[in-house]
Backbone bond lengths (Angstrom), bond angles and torsions (degrees), N, CA, C in turn:
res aa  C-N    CA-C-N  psi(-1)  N-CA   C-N-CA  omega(-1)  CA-C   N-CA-C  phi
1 X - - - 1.459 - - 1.523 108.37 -
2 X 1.403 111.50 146.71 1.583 109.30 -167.73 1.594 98.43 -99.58
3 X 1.162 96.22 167.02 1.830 105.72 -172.38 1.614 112.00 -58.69
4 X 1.609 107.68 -29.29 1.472 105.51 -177.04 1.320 108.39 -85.48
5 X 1.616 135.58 -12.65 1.331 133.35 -159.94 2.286 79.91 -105.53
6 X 1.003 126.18 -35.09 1.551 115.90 161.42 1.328 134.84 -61.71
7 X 1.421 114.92 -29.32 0.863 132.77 152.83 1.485 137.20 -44.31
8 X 1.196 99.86 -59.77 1.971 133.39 177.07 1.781 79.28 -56.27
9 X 1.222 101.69 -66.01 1.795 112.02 -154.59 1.858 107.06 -62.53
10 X 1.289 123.17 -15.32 1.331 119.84 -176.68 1.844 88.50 -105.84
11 X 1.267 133.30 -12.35 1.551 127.83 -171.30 1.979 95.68 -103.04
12 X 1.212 104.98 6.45 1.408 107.02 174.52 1.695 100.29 -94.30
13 X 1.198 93.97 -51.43 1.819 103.39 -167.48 1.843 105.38 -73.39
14 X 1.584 108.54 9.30 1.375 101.67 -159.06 1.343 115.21 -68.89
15 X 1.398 130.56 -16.68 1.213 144.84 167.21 1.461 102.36 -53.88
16 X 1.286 123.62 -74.66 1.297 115.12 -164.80 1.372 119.29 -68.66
17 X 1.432 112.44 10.55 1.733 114.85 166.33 1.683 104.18 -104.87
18 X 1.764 111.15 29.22 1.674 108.21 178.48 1.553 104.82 -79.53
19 X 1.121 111.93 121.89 1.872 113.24 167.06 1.444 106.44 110.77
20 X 1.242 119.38 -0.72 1.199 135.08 161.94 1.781 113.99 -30.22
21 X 1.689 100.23 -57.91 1.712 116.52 175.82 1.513 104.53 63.35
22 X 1.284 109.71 43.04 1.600 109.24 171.32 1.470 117.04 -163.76
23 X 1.217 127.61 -163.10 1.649 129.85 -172.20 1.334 96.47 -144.33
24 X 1.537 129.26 109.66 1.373 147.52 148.29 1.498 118.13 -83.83
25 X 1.693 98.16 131.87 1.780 86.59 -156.25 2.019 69.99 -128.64
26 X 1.785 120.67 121.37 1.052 122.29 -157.98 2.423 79.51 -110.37
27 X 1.406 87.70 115.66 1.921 92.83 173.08 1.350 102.38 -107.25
28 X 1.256 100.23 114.88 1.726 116.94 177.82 1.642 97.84 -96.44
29 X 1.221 113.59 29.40 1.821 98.26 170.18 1.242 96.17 84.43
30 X 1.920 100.52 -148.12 1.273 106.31 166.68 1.108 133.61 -81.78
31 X 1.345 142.17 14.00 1.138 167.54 99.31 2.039 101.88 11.97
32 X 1.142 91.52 -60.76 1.784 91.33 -169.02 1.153 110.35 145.11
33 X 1.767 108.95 -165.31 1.339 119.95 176.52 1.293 101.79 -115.23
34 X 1.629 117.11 164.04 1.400 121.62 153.88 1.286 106.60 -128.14
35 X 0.988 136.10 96.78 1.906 121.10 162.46 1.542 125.32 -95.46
36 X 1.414 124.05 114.98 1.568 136.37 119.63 1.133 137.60 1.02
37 X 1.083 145.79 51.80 1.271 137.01 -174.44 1.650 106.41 -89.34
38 X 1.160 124.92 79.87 0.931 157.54 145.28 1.999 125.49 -19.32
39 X 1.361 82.58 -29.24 2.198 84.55 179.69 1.711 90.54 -93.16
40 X 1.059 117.53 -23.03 1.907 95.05 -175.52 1.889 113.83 -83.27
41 X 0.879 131.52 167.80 1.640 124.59 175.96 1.661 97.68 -143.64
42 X 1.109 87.75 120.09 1.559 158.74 -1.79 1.596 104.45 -62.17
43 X 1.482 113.92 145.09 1.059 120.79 172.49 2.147 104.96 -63.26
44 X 1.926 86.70 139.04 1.443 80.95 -179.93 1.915 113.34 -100.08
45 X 0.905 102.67 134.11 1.572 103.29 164.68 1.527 134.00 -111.75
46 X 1.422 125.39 137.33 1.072 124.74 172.73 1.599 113.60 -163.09
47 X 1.568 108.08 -165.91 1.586 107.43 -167.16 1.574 112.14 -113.34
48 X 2.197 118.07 28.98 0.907 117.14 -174.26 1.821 97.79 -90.06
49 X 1.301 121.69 146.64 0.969 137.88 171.68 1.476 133.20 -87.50
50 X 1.416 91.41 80.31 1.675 120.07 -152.16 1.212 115.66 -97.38
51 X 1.466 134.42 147.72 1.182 124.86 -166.88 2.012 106.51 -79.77
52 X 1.169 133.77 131.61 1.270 146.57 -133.02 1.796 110.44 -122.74
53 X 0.903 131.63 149.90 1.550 135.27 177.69 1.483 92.21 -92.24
54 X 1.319 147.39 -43.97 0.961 149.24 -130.16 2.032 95.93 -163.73
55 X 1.251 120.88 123.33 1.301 111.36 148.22 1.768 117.84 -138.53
56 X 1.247 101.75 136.66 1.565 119.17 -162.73 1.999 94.97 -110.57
57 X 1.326 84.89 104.52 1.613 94.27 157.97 1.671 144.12 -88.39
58 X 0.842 110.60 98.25 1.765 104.79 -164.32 1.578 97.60 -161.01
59 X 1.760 111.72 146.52 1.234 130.29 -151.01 1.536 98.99 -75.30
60 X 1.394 125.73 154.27 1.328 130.63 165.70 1.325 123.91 -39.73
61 X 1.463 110.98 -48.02 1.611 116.78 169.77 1.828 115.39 -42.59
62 X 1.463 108.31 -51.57 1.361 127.16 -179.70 1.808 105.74 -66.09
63 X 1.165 118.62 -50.05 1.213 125.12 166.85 1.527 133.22 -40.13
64 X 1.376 86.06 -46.92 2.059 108.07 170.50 1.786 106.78 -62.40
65 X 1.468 91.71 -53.05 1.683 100.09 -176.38 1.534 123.02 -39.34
66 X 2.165 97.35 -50.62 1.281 95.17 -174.79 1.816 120.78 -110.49
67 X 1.545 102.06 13.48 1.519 106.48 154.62 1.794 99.03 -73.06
68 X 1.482 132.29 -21.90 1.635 131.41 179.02 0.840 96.48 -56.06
69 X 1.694 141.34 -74.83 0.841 147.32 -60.69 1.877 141.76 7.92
70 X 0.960 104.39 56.60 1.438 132.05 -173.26 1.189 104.26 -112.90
71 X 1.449 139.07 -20.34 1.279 125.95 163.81 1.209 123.92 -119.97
72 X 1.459 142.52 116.87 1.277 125.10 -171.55 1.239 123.16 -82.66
73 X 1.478 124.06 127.03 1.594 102.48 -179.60 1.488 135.79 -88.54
74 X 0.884 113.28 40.18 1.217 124.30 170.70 1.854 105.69 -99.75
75 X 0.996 102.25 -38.78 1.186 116.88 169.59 1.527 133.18 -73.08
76 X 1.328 76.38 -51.55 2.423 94.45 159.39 1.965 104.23 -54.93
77 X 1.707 102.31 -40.65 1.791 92.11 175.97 1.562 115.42 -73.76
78 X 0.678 133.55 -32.21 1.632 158.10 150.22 1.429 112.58 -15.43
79 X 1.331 92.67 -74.99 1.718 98.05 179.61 1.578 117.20 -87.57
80 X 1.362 133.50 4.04 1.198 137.77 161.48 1.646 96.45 108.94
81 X 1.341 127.41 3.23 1.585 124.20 177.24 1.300 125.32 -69.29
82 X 1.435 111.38 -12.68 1.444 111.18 172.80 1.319 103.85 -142.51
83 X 1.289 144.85 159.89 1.460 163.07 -166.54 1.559 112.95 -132.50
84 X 0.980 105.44 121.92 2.016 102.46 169.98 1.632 112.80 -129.69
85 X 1.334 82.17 119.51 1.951 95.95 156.91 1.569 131.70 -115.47
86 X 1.037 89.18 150.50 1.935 77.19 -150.01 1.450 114.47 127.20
87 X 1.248 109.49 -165.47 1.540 137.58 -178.05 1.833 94.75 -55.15
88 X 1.096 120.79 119.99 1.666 114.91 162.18 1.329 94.18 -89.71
89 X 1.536 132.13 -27.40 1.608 112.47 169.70 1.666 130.68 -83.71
90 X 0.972 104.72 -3.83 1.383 127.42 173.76 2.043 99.23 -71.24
91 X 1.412 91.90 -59.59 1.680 106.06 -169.12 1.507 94.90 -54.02
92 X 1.565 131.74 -67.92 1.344 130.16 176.94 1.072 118.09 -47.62
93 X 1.429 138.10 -21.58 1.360 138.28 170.44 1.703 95.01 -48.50
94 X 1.820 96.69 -92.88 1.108 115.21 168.40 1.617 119.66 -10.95
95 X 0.980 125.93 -65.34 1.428 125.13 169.08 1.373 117.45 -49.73
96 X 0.786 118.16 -74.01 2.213 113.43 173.82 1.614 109.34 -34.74
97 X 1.670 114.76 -36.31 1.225 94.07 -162.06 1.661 96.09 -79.31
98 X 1.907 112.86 -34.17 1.569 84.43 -174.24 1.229 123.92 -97.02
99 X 1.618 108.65 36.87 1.422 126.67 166.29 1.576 100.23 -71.14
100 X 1.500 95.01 -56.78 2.081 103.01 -173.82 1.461 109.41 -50.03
């Protein structure tokens, strides 16, 4: 999946990241950026490479999975598929909501 079709797909779900109260900046490598900005409502998204409360590293492939929900991340941290620096409570936020 290309950065703009991940993109589209995390600015679809952007509602359900409202109340979040933070900035997730998602680095797919060379792939790109995705950032969350999370304190405005509607949450804003885009591919500027912004300084982040939280940044979650994991490949586009992995990314596609768990904008599906096909991958859980708790489980993606688990097995070494995603990386977080930053807030680890910020990241668990984030996770429950795109569990719901």
């Amino acid at each position: 999946m290309k950065l703009e079709q991940i993109t589209q797909s995390v600015s679809a779900r952007a509602l359900d990241l409202a109340g979040l109260n933070a900035r997730v900046k998602f680095d797919l490598g060379d792939e790109g950026i995705v950032m969350v900005d999370g304190t405005s409502l509607p949450p804003a998204v885009s591919n500027e490479a912004e300084e982040a409360d939280c940044t979650i590293r994991l490949s586009a492939d992995d990314m596609e999975k768990l904008i599906a929900g096909s991958l859980n991340p708790t489980l993606a941290y688990t097995l070494g598929k995603l990386k977080i620096e930053g807030s680890m409570g910020i990241a668990m936020k984030l996770a429950s909501m795109l569990d719901e």
